[in-house]
N, C-alpha and C positions, 0 to 999 in steps of 0.2 A: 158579267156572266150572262144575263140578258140577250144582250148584244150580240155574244156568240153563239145562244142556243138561236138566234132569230134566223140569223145568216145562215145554221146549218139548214134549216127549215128549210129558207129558199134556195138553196143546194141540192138538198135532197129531192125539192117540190121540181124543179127543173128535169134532174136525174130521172126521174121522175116522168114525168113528160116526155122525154127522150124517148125512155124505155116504153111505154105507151103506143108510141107512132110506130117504132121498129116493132113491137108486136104483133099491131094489126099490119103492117107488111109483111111481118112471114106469115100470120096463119091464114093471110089471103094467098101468097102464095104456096102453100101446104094445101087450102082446098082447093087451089087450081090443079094444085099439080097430081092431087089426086083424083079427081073430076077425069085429066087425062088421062092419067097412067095404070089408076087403078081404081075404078068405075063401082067394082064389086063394094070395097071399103067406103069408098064415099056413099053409096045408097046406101048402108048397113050404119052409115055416121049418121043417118036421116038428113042427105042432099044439102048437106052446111055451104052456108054463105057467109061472108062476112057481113053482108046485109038485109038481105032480102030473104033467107030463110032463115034470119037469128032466132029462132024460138027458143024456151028454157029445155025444153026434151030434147036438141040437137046438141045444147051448151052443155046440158048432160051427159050425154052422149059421149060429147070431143073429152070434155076433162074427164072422165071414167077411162075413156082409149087410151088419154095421155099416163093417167095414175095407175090405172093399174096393167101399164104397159103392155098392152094388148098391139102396139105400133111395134112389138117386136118381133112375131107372128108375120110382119109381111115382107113379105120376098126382093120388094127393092130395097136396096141399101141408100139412096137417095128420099124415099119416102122416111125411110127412120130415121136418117140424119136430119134432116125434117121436124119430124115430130120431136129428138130430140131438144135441140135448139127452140121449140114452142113452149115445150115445157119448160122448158129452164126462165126462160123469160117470162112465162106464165107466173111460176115457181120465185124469181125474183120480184116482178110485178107484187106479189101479196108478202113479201115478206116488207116490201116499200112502203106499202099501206101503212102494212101492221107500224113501222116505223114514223112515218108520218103522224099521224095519230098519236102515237106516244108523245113524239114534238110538239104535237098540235095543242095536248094536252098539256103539257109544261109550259107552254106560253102564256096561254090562255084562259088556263081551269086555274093555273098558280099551282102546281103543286110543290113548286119551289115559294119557301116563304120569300117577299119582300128583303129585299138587299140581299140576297145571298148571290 
């Protein structure tokens, strides 16, 4: 039993990882493309970067836009196919965690007894 909860772990810790790098590829390309396309929204995001302006006020900002769908409000159908697809991988992203964790937990902490 072990054995199988370990292997999901590094499955999932993979999966994982995956979904991470394709992340920060769209929402790099999300604040490119709004940088170009629609200048007003990206100042109003407070000028998000992937790096260089990551502040917690900007990162509030983004997931606030994304949750309480305020990307629906804008006029390109490209920018909210966009923001779609961020959120959703956002949105998967922590559902991962939260998953992880649980695994991490059952490895680790034991919350399964011995031999089972």
């Amino acid at each position: 039993m072990n054995e199988l909860i370990v292997i999901l772990y590094l499955c999932l810790f993979a999966v994982s990882s995956v979904l991470v790098i394709v992340y920060l590829a769209k929402v790099h390309s999300f604040f490119d493309y709004l940088k170009d396309n629609d200048p007003k929204t990206w100042e109003n995001l407070g000028r998000p970067h992937l790096f260089f302006n990551n502040t917690p006020v900007t990162g509030i900002r983004f997931i606030r836009f994304l949750y309480k769908k305020e990307y629906l409000a804008l006029a390109d159908s490209v920018a909210r196919e966009k923001a779609i697809t961020v959120k959703a991988l956002l949105t998967a992203g922590f559902v991962g965690i939260v998953i992880l964790f649980g695994v991490f937990a059952i490895i680790f902490v034991g919350v399964f007894p011995k031999g089972s």
